[in-house]
C-alpha positions as CSV (number, residue, x, y, z in Angstrom):
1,X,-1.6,-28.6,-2.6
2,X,-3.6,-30.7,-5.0
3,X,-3.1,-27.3,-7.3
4,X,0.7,-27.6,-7.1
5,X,1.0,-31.5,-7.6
6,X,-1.0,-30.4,-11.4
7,X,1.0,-27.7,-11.9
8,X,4.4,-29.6,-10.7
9,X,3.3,-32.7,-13.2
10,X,2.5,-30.3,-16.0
11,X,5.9,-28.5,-15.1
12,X,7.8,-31.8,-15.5
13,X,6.1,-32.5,-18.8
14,X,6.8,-29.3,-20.6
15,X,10.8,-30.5,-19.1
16,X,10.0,-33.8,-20.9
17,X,9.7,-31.6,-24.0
18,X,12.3,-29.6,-23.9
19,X,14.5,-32.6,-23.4
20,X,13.1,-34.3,-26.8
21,X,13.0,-31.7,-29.2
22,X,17.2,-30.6,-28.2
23,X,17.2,-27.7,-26.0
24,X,17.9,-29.9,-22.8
25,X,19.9,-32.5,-24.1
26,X,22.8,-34.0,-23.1
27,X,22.4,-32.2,-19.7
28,X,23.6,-33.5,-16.0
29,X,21.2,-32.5,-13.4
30,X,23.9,-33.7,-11.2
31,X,26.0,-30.6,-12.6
32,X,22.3,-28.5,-11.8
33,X,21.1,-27.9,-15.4
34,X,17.8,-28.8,-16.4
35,X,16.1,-28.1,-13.2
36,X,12.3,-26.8,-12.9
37,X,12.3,-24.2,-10.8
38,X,9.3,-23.0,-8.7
39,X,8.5,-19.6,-7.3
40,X,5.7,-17.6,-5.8
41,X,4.5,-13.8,-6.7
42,X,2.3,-12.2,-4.4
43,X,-0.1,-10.6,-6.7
44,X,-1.1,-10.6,-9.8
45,X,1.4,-8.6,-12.5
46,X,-0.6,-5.3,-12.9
47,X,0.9,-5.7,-16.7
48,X,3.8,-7.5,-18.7
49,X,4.1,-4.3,-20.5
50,X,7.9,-3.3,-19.6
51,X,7.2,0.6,-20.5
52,X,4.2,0.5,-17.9
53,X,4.7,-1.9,-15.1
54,X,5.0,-0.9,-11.5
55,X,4.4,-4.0,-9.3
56,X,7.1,-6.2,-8.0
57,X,5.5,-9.7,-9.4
58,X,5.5,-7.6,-13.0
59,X,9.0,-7.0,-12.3
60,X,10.2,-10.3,-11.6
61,X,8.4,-12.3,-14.3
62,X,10.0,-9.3,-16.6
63,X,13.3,-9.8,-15.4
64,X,13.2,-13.1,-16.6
65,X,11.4,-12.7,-19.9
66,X,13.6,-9.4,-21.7
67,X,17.3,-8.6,-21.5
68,X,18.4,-4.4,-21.5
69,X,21.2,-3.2,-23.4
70,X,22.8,-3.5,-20.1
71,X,21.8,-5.5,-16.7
72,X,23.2,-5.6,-12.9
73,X,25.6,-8.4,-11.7
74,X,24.7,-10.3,-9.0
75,X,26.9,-8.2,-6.7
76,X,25.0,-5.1,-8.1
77,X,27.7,-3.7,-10.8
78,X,27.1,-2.7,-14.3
79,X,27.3,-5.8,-17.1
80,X,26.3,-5.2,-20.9
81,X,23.5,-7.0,-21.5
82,X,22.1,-6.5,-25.6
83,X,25.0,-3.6,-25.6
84,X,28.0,-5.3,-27.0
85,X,30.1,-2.0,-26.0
86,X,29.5,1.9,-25.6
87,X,31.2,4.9,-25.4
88,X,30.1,8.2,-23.7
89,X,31.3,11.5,-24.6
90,X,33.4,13.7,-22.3
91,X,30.4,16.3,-21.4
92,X,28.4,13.1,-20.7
93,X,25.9,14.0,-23.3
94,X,26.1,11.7,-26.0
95,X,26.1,7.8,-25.4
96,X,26.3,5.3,-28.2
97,X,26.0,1.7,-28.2
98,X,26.9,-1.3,-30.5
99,X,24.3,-4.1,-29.8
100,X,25.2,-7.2,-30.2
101,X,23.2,-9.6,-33.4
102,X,23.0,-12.6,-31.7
103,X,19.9,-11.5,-29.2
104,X,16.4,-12.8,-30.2
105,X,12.2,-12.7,-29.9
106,X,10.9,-15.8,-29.2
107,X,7.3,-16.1,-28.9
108,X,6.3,-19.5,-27.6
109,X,2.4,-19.2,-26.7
110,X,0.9,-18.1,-30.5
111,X,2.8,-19.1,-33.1
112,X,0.8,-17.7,-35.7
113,X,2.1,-14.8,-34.8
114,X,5.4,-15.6,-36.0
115,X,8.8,-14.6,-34.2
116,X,9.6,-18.5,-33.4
117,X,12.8,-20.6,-34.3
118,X,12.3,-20.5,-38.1
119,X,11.8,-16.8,-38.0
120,X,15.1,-15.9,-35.8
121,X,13.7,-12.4,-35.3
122,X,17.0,-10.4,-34.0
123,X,16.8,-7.4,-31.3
124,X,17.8,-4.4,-33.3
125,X,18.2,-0.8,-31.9
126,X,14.8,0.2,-33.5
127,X,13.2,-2.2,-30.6
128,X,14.4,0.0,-27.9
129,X,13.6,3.1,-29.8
130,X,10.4,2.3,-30.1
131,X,10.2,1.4,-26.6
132,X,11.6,4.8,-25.7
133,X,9.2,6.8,-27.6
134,X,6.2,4.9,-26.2
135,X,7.8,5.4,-23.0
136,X,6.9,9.4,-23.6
137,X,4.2,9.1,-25.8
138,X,1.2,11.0,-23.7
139,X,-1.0,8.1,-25.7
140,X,0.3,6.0,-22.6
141,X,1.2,8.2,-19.6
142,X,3.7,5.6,-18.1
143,X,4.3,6.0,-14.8
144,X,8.2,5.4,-15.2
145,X,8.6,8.3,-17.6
146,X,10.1,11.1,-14.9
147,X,13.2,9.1,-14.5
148,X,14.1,9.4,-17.9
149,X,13.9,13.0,-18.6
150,X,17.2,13.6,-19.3
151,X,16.9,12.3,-22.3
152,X,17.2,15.5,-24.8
153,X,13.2,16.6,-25.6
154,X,11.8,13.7,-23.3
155,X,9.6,16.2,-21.0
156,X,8.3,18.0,-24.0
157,X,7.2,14.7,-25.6
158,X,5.6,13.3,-22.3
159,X,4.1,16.5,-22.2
160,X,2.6,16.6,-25.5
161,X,4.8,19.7,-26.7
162,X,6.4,18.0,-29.5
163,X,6.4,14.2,-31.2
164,X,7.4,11.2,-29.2
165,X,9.4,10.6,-32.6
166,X,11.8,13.5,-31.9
167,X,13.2,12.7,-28.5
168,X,17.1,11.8,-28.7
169,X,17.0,7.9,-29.0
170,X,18.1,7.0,-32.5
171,X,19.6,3.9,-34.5
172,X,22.1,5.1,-36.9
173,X,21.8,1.0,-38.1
174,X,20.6,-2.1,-36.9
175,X,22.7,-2.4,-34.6
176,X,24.1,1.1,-33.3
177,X,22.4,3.2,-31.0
178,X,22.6,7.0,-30.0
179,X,21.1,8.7,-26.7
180,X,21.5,12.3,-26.4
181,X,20.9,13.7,-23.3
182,X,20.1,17.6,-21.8
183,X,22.3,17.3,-19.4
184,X,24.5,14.8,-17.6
185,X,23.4,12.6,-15.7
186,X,25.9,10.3,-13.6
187,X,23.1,7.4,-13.0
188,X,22.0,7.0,-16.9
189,X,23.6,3.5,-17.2
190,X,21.8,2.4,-14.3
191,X,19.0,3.8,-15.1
192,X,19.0,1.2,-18.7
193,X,19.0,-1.6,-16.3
194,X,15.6,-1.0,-15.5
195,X,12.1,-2.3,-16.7
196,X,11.1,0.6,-18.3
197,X,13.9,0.7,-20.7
198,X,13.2,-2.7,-22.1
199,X,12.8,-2.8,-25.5
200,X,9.2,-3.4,-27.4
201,X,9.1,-4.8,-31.1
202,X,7.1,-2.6,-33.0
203,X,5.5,-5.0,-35.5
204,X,4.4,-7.6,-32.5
205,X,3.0,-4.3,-30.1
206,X,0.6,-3.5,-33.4
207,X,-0.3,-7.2,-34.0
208,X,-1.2,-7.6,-29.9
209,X,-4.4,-4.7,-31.1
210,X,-4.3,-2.8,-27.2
211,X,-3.6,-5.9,-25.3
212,X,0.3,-5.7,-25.1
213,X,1.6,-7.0,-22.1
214,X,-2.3,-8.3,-20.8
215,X,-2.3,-11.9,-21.6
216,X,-0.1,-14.8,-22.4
217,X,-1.0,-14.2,-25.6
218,X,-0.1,-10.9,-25.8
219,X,3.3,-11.0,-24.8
220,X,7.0,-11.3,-26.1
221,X,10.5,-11.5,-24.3
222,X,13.8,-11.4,-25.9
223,X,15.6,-12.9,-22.4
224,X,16.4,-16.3,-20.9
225,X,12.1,-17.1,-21.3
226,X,9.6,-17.2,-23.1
227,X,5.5,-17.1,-22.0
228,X,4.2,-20.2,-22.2
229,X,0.9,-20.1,-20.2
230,X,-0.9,-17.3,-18.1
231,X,-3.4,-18.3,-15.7
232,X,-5.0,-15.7,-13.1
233,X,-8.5,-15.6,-12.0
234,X,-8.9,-13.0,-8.9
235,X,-11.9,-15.6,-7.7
236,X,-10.0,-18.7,-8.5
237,X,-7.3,-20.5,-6.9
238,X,-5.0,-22.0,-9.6
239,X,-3.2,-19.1,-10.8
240,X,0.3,-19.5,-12.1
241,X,2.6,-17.7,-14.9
242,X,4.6,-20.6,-16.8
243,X,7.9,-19.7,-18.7
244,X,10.1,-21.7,-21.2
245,X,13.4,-21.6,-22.4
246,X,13.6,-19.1,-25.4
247,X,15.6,-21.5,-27.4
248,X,17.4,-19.2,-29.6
249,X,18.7,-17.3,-26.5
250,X,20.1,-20.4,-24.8
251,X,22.0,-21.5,-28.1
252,X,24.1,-18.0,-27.3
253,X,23.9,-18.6,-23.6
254,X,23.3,-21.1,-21.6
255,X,20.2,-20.4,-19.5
256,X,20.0,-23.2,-17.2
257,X,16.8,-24.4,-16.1
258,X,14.4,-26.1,-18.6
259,X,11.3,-23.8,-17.2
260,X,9.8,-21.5,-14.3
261,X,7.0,-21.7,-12.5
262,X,5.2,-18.7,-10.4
263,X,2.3,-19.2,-8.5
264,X,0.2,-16.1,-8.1
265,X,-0.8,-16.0,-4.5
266,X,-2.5,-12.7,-2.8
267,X,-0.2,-12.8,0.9
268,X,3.7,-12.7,1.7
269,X,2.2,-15.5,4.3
270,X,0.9,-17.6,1.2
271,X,4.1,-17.3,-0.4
272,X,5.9,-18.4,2.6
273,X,3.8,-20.8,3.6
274,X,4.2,-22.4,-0.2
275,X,7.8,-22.4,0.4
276,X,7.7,-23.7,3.6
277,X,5.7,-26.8,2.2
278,X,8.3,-27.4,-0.1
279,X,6.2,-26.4,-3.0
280,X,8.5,-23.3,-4.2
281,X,12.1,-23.3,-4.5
282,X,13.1,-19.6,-3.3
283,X,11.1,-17.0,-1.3
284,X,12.2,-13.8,-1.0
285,X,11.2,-11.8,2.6
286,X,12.3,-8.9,5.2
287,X,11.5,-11.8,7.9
288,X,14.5,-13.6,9.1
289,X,12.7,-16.6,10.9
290,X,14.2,-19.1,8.2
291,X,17.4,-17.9,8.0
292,X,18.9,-20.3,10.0
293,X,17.1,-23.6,9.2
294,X,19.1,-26.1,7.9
295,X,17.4,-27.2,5.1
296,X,17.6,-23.2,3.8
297,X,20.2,-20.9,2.7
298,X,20.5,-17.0,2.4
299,X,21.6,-14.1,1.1
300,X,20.4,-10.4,2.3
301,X,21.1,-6.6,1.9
302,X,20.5,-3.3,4.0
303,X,18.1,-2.4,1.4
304,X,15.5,-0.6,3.1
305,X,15.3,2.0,5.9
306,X,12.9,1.5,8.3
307,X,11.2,4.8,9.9
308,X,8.0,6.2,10.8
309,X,5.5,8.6,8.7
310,X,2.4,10.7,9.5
311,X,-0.9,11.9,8.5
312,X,-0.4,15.2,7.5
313,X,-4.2,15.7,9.1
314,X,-3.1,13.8,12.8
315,X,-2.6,16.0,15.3
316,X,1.3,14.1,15.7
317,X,1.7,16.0,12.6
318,X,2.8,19.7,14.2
319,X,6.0,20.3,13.0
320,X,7.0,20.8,16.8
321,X,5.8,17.6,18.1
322,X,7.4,15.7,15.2
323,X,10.7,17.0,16.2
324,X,10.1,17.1,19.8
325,X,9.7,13.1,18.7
326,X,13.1,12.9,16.9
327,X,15.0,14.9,19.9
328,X,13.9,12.3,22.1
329,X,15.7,9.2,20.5
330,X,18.7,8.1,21.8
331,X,19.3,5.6,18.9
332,X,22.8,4.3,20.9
333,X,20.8,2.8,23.6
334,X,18.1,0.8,21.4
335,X,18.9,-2.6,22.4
336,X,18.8,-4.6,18.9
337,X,19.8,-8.4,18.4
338,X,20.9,-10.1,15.5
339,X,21.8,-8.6,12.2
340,X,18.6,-8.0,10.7
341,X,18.3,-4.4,11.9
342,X,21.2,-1.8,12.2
343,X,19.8,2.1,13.7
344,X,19.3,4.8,11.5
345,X,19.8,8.3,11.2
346,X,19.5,8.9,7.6
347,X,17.0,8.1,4.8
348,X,19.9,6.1,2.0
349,X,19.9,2.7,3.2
350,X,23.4,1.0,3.6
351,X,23.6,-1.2,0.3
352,X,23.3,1.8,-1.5
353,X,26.3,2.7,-3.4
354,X,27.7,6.1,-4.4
355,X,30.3,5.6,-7.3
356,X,30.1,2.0,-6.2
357,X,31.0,2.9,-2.5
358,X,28.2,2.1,0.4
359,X,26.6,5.5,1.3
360,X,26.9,4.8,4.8
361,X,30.5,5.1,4.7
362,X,30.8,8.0,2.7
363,X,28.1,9.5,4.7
364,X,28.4,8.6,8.2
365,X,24.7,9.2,9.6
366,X,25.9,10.0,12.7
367,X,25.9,13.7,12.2
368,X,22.1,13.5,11.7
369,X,21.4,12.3,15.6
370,X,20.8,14.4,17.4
371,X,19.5,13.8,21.2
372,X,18.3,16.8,23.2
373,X,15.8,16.3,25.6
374,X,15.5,19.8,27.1
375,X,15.2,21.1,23.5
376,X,12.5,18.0,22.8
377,X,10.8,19.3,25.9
378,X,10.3,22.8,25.0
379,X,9.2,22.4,21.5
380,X,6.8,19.3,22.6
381,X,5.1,21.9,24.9
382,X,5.3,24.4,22.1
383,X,3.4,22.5,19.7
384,X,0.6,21.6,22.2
385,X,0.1,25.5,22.4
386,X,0.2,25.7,19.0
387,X,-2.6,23.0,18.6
388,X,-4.5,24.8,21.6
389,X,-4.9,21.2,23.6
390,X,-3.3,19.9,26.9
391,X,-2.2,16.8,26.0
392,X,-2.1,14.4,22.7
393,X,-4.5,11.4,22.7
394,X,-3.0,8.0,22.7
395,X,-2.4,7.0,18.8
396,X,-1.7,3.6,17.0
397,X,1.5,3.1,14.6
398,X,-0.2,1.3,11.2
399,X,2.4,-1.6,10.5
400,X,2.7,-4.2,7.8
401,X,2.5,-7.9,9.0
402,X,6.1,-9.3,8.3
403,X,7.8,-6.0,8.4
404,X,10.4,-6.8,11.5
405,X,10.3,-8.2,14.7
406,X,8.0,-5.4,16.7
407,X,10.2,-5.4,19.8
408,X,12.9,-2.8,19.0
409,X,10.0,-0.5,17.8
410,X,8.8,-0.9,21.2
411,X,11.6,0.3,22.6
412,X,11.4,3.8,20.6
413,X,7.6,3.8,21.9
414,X,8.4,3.3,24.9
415,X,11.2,5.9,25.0
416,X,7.9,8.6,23.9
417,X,5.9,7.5,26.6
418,X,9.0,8.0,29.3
419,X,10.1,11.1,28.1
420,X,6.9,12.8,26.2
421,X,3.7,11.0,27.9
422,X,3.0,9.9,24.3
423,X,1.1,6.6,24.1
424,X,1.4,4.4,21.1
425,X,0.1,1.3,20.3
426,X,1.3,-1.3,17.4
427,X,-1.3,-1.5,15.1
428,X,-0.2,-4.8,12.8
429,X,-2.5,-5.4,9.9
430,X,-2.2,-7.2,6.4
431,X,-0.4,-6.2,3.3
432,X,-3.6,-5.1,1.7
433,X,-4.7,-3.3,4.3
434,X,-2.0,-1.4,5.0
435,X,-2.0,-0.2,1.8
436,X,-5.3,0.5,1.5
437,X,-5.6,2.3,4.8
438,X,-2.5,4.1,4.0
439,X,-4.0,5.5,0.6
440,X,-7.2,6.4,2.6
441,X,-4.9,8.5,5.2
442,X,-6.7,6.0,8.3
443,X,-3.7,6.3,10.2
444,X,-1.9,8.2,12.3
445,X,1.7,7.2,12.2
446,X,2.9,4.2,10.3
447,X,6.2,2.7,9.9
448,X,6.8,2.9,6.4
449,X,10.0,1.1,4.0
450,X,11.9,3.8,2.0
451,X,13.7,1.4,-0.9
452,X,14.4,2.0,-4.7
453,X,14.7,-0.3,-7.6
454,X,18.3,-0.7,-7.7
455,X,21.1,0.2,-5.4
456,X,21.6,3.7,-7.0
457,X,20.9,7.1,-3.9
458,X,19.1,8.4,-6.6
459,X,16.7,5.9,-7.4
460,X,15.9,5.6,-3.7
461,X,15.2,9.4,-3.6
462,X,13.4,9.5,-6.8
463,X,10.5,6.5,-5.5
464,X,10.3,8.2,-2.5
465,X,9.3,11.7,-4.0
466,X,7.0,10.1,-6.0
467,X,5.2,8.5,-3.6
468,X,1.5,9.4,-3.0
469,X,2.1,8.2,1.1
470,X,4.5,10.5,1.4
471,X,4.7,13.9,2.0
472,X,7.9,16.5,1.9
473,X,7.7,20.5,1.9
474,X,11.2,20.3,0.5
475,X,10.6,18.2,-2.2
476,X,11.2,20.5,-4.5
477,X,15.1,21.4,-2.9
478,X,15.6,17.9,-3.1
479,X,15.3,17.6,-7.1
480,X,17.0,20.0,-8.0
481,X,20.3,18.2,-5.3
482,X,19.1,15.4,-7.2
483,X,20.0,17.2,-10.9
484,X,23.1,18.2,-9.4
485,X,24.5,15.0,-8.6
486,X,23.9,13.7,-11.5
487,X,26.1,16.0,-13.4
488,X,28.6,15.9,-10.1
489,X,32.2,16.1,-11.8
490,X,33.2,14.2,-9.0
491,X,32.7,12.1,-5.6
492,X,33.2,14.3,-3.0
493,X,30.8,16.8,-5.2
494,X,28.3,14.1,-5.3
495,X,28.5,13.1,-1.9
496,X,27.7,16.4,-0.5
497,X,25.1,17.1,-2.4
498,X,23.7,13.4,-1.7
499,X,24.1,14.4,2.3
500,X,22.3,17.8,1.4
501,X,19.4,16.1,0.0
502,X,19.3,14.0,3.4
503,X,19.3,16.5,5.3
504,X,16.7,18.4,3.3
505,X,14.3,15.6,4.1
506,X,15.2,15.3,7.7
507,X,15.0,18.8,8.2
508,X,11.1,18.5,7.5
509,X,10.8,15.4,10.1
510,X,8.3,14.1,7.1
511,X,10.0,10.6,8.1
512,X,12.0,9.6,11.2
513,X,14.5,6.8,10.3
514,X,14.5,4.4,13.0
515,X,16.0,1.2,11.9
516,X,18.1,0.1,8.3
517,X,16.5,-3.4,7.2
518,X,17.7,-6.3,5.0
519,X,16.0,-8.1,3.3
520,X,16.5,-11.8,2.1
521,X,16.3,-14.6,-0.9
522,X,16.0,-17.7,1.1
523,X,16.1,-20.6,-0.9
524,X,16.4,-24.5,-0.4
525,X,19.8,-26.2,-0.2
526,X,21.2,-27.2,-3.4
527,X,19.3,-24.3,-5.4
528,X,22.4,-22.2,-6.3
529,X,23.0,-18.8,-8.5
530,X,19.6,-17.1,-8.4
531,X,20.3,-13.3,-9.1
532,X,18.7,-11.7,-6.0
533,X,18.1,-7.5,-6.5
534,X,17.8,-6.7,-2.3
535,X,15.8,-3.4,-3.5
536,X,13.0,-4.4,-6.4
537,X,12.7,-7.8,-5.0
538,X,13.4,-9.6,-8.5
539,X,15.0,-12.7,-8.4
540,X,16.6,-14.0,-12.3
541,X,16.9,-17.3,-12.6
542,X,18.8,-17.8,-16.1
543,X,21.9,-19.3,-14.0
544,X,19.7,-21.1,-11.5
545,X,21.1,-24.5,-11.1
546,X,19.5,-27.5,-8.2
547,X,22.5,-29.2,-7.1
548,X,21.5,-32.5,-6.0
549,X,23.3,-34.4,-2.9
């Protein structure tokens, strides 16, 4: 605690300057402006380097420090952000953007580096050109690249087949900007909302020499914030990402809190246990022990699906097994309290939207149960001939601490051990070691999240392919549904092809969906308007306001 008390103190200072040199002034922290606003990552940002980023702290701290041409509402629908307006052409190829001129970099940890107030440094379109071509550049192999290859000459870049330079992001001016595309694709918008299309100034990457995105001197927003201090020592304990009001931003629009805090802890139980204190102002979880505590509030989402994977070298593994496993569950009797859980038959979690509809109720999952246990007999027995054994050992199911309440997954365990002899056990271990011993294959099944960065079915899809954990022989089948959709003329196309690509993955029993999961923002009473994104995690805090009693 005596690390928090320093870093509260020095938080209330760098409010104390704000206030004096103008950019707080005149505000009500009655009317919740000015605030200080605490909140805890768990882990480290593996970089502040929009193109390359991949963890969830990266993703929050970026969601606060750059603004896309466009951005998600709280309620998860499409807002311009830098775009001022865009058009798209009727074969869905061509999409062009007027940005608006009043959007800035602010630097606020070197000045010497220029791009402060004097400078008024404006966002052009060349920022997220550059962005996009380091994006593909094979200099850089990001990691976000794939999702962007519909972008006309994007996979030969990435590739090394032709220049980075000649993919189809262009500025026609300062302020216009063209994407051409190979072929439609229904979730591009969506798809600009993300980190990886943030833009990237060129003449601040080549003064950082390498170290874009590493350190707090190497790093520049054009959001709500700016960096003003990054602390992390893996061996220390005061570690802590400071942000500051980029000035020139609020001028345009209000951003209302004077400055963040987010302590970098290593556990989800750190973070909540830092919340709990009173320490941090919001905590975001898939636990729903606060939910009702009076001196919380919340808001959650069906943003995950809950289900069960396995190591391709167990012996649970045999096709016939894993769907003598599936036959087995009568999902209708699972006896489930609360709303924290809902049973699931499908992989597309509920808050995800098709055309802005909930998938669920375009797709009723129902027509993927399927309960048979003559059927789950036969092919149990099947696959023990096939594995030339007469009976299965007893295994363990690897689970994340924190991930639900265990009891309802007892139920399904139990329902094995009734109908199948199969003995499980419940196997709960921490967040770094269950994903550490999932990378090393030292299970046999685990119960795994399926999620995506945003509320789009093919986002969820896409980070579930490219998992390394997880394993589908019809992966391939379920890309090329994928490139379909996208170019869908329609909703009823897209649906179908949406439950085709379901049922692709169900068909290979690579994961069994058990339960669909929210997950929360809890935050303290009279903290009000934090954006919450139910799938990435991020929370934005620009209209963050404490509303005092």
């Amino acid at each position: 605690m005596q690390r928090l008390r320093a870093l509260s103190l020095l938080a209330a200072l760098l409010t104390l300057l704000l206030c004096c040199t103008g950019c707080g002034s005149g505000e009500n922290p009655n009317a919740g402006a000015g605030h200080s606003f605490s909140y805890t990552l768990v882990g480290n940002p593996d970089t502040l380097d929009p193109q390359l980023a991949q963890n969830a702290s990266a993703k929050t701290v970026l969601a606060n420090l750059f603004e896309g041409l466009m951005t998600l509402a709280p309620d998860g629908s499409l807002q311009n952000g830098v775009a001022k307006s865009y058009t798209v052409s009727d074969d869905g190829l061509q999409y062009q953007f007027k940005l608006r001129e009043d959007c800035y970099w602010y630097n606020a940890a070197d000045s010497s580096k220029g791009f402060g107030s004097a400078e008024k440094v404006q966002v052009t379109a060349h920022d997220f050109v550059f962005a996009f071509q380091r994006l593909f550049d094979p200099v850089y192999a990001s990691p976000l690249r794939e999702a962007f290859y519909c972008i006309k000459y994007a996979k030969y870049a990435s590739d090394g087949w032709t220049s980075p330079q000649k993919i189809g992001v262009t500025a026609s001016s300062d302020f216009e900007l063209e994407f051409t595309l190979d072929y439609p694709n229904a979730g591009f918008l969506l798809l600009l909302t993300t980190t990886a299309a943030l833009p990237c100034n060129q003449t601040y990457f080549n003064s950082t020499k390498g170290r874009y995105g590493l350190d707090e001197m190497s790093v520049i927003g054009n959001g709500s914030f700016a960096m003003q201090r990054w602390l992390y020592d893996p061996y220390g304990k005061y570690n802590v990402i400071q942000l500051v009001r980029n000035p020139l931003n609020h001028a345009v629009h209000r951003v209302y809190p004077a400055d963040l805090s987010f302590y970098i802890e290593e556990t989800d139980a750190d973070a909540a246990r830092i919340f709990t204190e009173g320490s941090a102002d919001c905590y975001v979880s898939t636990q729903n022990t606060l939910l009702h505590h009076a001196d919380y509030h919340a808001q959650g989402a069906y943003s995950m699906t809950l289900g069960l994977i396995v190591n391709p070298e167990s012996q649970f593994a045999e096709p016939n097994i894993l769907s003598a496993m599936n036959l087995t569950l009568d999902r209708s009797k699972l006896k489930l309290s609360g709303d924290d859980i809902r049973t699931a038959s499908g992989i597309l979690p509920p808050a995800v939207t098709l055309l802005n509809k909930s998938c669920r109720e375009l797709i009723a999952d129902g027509a993927y149960q399927r309960y048979d246990l003559e059927e789950a007999d036969r092919l149990y027995h099947k696959g023990l001939r096939k594995l030339r054994i007469p009976e299965l050992n007893a295994g363990r199911v690897l689970c994340c601490a924190g991930m639900m309440d265990y009891e309802a997954l007892r139920q399904v365990l139990n329902e094995w051990e009734s109908e199948l002899d199969l003995h499980f056990t419940i196997e709960e271990v921490t967040e770094k070691e269950y994903e550490t011993r999932l990378a090393a294959k030292d299970y046999a099944l685990a119960l795994y999240a399926v999620t995506g960065p945003n509320h789009d079915a093919s986002s969820v899809f896409s980070e579930l392919l490219a998992d390394k954990n997880f394993t589908c022989a019809n992966a391939a089948e379920v890309r090329t549904l994928m490139e379909q959709a996208a170019s869908a003329g329609n909703r009823n196309d897209c649906v179908n092809i949406y439950r085709q690509a379901e049922e692709a993955i169900l068909a290979d029993h690579c994961f069994i969906p058990l339960f669909y999961k929210q997950r929360y923002l809890i935050c303290k009473k009279g903290i009000e308007d934090v954006a919450f994104n139910p799938f990435s995690g991020q929370v934005q805090f620009t209209e963050a306001k404490y509303l005092s009693e």
